[in-house]
VORO-213087 format. One record per residue (C-alpha): residue number from 1; residue in three letters; x, y, z. Coordinates in pm, 1 decimal. Example, Ala and Ser with C-alpha at 12.3 -4.5 7.8 and 13.67 -1.06 7.14 Angstrom:
// residues 2
+------+------+----------+----------+----------+
: resi : resn :     east :    north :       up :
+------+------+----------+----------+----------+
:    1 :  ALA :   1230.0 :   -450.0 :    780.0 :
:    2 :  SER :   1367.0 :   -106.0 :    714.0 :
+------+------+----------+----------+----------+
***
This chain:
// residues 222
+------+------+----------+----------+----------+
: resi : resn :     east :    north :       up :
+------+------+----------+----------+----------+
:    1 :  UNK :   -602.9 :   1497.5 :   -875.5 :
:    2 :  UNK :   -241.2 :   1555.2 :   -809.0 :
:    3 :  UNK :    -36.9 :   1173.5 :   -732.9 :
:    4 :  UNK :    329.5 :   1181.1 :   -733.2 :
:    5 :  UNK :    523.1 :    883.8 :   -610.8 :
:    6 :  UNK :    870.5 :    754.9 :   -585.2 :
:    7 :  UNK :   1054.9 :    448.2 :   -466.6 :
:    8 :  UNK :   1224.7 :    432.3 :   -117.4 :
:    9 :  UNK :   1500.7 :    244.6 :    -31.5 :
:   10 :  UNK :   1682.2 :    -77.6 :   -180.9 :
:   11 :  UNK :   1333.4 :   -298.1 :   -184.0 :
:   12 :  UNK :   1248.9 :     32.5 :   -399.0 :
:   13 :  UNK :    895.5 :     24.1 :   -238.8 :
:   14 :  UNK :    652.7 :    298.2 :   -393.0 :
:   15 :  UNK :    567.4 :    557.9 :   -191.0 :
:   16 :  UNK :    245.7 :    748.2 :   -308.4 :
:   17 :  UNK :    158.4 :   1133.2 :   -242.3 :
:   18 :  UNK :   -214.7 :   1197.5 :   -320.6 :
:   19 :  UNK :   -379.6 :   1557.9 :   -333.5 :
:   20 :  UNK :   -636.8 :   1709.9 :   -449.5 :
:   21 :  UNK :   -427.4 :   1948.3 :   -634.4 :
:   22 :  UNK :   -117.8 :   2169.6 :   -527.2 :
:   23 :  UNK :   -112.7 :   2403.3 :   -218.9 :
:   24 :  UNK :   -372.1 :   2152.8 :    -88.9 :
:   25 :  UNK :   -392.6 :   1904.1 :    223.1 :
:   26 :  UNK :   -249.9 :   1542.6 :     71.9 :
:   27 :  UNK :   -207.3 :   1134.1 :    198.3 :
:   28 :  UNK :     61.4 :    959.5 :    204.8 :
:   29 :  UNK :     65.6 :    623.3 :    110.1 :
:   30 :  UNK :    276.2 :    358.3 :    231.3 :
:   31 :  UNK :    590.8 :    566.9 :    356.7 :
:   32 :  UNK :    895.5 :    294.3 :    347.1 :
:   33 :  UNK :   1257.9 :    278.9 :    389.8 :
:   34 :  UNK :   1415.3 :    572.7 :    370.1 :
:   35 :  UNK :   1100.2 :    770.9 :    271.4 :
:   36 :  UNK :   1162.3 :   1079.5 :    457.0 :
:   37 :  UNK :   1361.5 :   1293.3 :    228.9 :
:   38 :  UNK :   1233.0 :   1254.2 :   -100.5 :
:   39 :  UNK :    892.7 :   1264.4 :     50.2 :
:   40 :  UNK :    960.9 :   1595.9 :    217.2 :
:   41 :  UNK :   1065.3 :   1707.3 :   -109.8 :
:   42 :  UNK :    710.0 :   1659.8 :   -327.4 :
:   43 :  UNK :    567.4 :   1815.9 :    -32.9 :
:   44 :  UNK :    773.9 :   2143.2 :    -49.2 :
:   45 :  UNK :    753.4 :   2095.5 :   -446.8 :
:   46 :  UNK :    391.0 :   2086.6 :   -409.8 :
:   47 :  UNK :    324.6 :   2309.4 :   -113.6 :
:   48 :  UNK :    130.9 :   1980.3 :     32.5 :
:   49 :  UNK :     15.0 :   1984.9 :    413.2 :
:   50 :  UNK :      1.6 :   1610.2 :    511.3 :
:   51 :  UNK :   -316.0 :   1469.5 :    668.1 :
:   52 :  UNK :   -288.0 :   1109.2 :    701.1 :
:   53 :  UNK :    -91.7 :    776.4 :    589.0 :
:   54 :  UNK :   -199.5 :    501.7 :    482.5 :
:   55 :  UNK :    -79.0 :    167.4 :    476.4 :
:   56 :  UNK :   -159.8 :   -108.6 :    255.7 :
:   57 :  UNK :    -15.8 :   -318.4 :    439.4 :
:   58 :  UNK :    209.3 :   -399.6 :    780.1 :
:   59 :  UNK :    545.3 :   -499.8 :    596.9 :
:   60 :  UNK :    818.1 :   -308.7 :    674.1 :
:   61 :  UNK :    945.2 :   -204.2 :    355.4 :
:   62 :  UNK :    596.9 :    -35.1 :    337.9 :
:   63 :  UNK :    630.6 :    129.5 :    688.1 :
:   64 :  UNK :    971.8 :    180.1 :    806.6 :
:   65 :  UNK :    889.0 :    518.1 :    783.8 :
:   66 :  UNK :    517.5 :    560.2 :    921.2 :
:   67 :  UNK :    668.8 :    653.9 :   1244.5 :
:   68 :  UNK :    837.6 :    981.0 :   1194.7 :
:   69 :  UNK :    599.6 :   1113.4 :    934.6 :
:   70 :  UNK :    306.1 :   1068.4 :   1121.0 :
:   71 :  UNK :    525.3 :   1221.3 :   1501.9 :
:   72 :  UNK :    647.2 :   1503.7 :   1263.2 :
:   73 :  UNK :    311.6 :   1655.3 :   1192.5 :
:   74 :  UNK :     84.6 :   1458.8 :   1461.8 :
:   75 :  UNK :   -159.0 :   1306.2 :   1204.4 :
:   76 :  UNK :   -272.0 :    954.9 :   1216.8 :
:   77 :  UNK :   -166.5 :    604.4 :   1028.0 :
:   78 :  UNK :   -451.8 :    384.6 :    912.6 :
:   79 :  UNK :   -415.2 :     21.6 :    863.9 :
:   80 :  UNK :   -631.9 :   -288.4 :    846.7 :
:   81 :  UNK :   -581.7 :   -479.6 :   1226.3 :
:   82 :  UNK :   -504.8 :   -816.6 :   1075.9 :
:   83 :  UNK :   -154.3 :   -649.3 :   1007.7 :
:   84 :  UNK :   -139.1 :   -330.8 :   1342.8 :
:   85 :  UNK :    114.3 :   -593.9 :   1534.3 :
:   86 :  UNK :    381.6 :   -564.5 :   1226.2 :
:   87 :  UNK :    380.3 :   -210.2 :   1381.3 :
:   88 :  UNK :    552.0 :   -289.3 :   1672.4 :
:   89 :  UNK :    691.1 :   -641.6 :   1584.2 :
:   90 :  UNK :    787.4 :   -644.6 :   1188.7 :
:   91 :  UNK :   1025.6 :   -935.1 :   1258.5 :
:   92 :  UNK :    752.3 :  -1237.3 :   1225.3 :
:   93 :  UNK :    584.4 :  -1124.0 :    893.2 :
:   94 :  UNK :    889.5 :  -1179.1 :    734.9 :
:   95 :  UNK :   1008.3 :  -1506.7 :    900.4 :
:   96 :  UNK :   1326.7 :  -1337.3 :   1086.2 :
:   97 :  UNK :   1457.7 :  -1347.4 :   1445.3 :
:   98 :  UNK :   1310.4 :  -1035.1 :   1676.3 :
:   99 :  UNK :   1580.8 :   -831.7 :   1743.5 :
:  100 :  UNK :   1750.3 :   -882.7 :   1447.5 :
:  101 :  UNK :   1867.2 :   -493.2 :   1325.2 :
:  102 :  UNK :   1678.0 :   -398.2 :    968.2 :
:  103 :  UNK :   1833.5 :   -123.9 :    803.5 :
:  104 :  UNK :   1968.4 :     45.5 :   1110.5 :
:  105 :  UNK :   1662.9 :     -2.2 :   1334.4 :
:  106 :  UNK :   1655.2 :   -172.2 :   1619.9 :
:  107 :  UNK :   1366.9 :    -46.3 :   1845.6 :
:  108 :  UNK :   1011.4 :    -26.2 :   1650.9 :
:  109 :  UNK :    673.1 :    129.1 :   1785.3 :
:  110 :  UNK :    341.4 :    295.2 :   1603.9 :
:  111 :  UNK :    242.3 :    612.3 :   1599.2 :
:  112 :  UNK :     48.4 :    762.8 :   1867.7 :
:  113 :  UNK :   -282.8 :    757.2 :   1636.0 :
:  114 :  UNK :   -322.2 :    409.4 :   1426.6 :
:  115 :  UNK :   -652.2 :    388.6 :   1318.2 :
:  116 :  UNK :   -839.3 :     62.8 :   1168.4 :
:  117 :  UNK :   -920.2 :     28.2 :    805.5 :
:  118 :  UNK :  -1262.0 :   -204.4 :    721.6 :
:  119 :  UNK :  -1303.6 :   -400.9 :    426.2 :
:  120 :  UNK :  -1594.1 :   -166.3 :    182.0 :
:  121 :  UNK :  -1531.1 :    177.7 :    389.5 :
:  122 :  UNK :  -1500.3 :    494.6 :    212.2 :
:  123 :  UNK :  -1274.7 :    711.3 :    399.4 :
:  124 :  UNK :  -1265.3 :   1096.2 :    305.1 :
:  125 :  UNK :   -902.6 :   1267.4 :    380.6 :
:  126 :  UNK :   -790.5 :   1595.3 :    222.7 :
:  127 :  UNK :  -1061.2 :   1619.0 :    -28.1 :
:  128 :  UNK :   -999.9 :   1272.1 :   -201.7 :
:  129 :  UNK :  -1227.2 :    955.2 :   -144.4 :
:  130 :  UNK :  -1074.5 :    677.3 :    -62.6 :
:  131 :  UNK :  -1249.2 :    310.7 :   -100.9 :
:  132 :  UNK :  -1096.3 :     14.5 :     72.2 :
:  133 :  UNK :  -1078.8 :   -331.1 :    -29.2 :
:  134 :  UNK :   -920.2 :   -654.2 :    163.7 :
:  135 :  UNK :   -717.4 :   -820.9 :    -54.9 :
:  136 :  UNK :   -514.6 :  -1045.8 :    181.1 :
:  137 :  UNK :   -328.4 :  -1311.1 :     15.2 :
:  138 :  UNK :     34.2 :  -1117.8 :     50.5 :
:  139 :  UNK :    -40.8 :  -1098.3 :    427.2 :
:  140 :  UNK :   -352.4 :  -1155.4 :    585.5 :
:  141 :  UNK :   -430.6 :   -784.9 :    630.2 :
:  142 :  UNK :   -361.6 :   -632.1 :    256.6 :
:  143 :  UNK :   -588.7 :   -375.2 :    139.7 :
:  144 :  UNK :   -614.1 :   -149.9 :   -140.9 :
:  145 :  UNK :   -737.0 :    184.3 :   -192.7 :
:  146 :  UNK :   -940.6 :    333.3 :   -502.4 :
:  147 :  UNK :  -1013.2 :    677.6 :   -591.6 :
:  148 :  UNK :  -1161.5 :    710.7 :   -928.9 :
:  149 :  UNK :   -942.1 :    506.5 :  -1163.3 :
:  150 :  UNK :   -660.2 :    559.6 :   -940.5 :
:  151 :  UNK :   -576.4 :    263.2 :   -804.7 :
:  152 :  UNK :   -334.2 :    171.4 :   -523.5 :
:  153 :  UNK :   -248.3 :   -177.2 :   -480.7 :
:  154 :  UNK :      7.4 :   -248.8 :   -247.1 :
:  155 :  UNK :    141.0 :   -613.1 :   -303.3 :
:  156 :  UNK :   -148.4 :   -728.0 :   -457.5 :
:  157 :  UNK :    -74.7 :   -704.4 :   -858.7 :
:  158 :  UNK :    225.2 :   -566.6 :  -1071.2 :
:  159 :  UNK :    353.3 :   -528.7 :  -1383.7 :
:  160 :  UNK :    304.8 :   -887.8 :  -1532.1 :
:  161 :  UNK :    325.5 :  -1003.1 :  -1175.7 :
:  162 :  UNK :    167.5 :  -1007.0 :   -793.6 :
:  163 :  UNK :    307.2 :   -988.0 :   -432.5 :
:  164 :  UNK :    468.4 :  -1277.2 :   -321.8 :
:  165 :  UNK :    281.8 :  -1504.9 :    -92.6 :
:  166 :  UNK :    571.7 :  -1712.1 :     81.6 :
:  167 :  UNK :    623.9 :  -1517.2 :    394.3 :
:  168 :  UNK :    446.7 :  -1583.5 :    734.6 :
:  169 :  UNK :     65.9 :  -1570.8 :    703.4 :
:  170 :  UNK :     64.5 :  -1506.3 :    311.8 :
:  171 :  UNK :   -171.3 :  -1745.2 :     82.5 :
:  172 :  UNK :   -154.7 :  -1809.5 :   -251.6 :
:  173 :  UNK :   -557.3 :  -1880.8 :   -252.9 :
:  174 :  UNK :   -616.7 :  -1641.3 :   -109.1 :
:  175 :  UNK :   -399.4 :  -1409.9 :   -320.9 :
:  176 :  UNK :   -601.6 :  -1560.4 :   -664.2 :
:  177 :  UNK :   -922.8 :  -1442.3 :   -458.1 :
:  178 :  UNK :   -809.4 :  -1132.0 :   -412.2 :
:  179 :  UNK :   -743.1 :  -1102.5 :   -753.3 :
:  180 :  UNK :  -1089.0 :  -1217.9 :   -921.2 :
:  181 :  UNK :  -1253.4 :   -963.2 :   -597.3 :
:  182 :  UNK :  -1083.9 :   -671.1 :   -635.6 :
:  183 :  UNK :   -889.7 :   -650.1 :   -972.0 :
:  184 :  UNK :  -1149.2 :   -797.1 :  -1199.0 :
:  185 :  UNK :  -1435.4 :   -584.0 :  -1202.8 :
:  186 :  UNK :  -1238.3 :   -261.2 :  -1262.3 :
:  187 :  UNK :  -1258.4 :    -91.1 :  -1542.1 :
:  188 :  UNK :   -954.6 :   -140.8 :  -1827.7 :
:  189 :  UNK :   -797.4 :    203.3 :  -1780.4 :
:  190 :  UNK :   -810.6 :    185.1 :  -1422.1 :
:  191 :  UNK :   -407.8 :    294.9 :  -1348.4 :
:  192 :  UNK :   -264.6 :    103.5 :  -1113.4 :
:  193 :  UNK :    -11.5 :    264.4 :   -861.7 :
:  194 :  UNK :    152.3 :   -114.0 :   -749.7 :
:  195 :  UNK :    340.1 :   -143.8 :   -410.6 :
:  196 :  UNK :    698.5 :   -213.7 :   -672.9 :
:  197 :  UNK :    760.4 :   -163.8 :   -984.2 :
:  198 :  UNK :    631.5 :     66.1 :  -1276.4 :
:  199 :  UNK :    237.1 :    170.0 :  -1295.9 :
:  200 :  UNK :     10.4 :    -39.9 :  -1514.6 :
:  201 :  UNK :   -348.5 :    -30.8 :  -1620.0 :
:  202 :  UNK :   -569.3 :   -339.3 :  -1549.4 :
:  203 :  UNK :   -671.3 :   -374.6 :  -1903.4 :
:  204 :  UNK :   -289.8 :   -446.4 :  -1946.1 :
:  205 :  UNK :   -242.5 :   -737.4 :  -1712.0 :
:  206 :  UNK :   -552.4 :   -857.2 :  -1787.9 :
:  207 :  UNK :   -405.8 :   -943.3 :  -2111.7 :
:  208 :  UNK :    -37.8 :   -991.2 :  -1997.9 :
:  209 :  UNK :    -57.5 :  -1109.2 :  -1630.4 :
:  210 :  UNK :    -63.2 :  -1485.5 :  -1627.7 :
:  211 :  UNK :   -117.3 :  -1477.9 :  -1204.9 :
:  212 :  UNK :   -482.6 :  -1246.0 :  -1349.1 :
:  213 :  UNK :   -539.6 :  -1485.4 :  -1596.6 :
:  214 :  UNK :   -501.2 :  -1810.5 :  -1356.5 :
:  215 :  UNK :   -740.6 :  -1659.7 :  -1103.9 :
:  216 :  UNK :  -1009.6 :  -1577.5 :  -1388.1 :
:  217 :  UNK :   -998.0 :  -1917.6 :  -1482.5 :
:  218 :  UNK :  -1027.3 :  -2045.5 :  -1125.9 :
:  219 :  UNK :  -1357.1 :  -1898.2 :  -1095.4 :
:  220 :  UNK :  -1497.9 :  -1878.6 :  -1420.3 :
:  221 :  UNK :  -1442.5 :  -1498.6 :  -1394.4 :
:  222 :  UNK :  -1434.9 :  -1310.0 :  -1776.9 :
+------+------+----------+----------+----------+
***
């Protein structure tokens, strides 16, 4: 499996390509600010044809660009619809006045196809399985996606760390739940492709990552 990724714009959000191998049909993962170019440039690298994005989540560092890469090759954005209206109103998840210009943008709508991700689907696009997992807790509508021991977290866990859970409709609770559901039972050498930050493995932070260890403990997990 080809995965390339590379952070986009100053919240240096990760940005994930995901193939099957080169000169083949590819996702994109969580296109954010800025995202075009250096996206358009793995594809070209690659020779990728673009299928579908999706979106861990409806923050806007994670989907600022969602918009044109979907209109620029009609394909569709998928995202869990706890977290759709952040589409078309990103203003409230992050506790800010609508209207208020972010990063240029003033005007924000979804792409013409948004379809809904459910917690346990497997979704098939360009070759690659793709299992989804809620894991709200950063915002109510967080997900991750698994292919093999690829795993892409979005906000959920980092390096020695996990999304933060202060803005509108984040939980800390729910966050450690997440955790013991979705992070626990992988295997060690699962890789984890996080939403920030460099990739880890899960058998790292669950040595290192005192937010891992603190949800273990809260449920007995081992």
């Amino acid at each position: 499996m080809l995965v390339e990724g590379f952070p986009a714009g100053p919240p240096q959000t990760n940005c994930w390509v995901v193939a099957p191998g080169r000169g083949e049909e590819c996702v994109v993962i969580d296109p954010g600010i800025w995202a075009e170019g250096p996206l358009e440039d793995i594809i070209a690298q690659h020779r990728l044809r673009p299928v579908a994005v999706l979106l861990t989540h409806g923050h806007f560092d994670h989907t600022f660009a969602v918009l044109p890469v979907c209109g620029a090759r009609d394909i569709p954005a998928y995202i869990a619809p706890a977290d759709r209206e952040q589409l078309t109103d990103p203003w409230s998840a992050v506790g800010i006045p609508a209207g208020t210009p972010m990063f240029g943008r003033l005007t924000w709508s979804e792409p013409d196809d948004v379809r809904v991700l459910r917690d346990g689907a497997v979704i098939q696009l360009a070759g690659v399985d793709f299992a989804v997992d809620a894991a709200p807790g950063h915002t109510p509508g967080s997900v991750t996606f698994r292919s093999g021991l690829e795993f892409f977290a979005g906000d959920l866990i980092f390096a020695d760390s996990i999304g933060r859970t202060d803005f509108p409709g984040g939980s800390y609770p729910d966050m450690l739940a997440s955790l013991v559901r979705v992070v626990v039972p992988l295997p060690d050498e699962t890789l984890i492709r996080p939403g920030h930050g460099p990739d880890t493995t899960v058998g790292r932070e669950r040595r290192s990552n005192m937010f891992l260890a603190e949800a273990r403990r809260a449920v007995g997990a081992q």
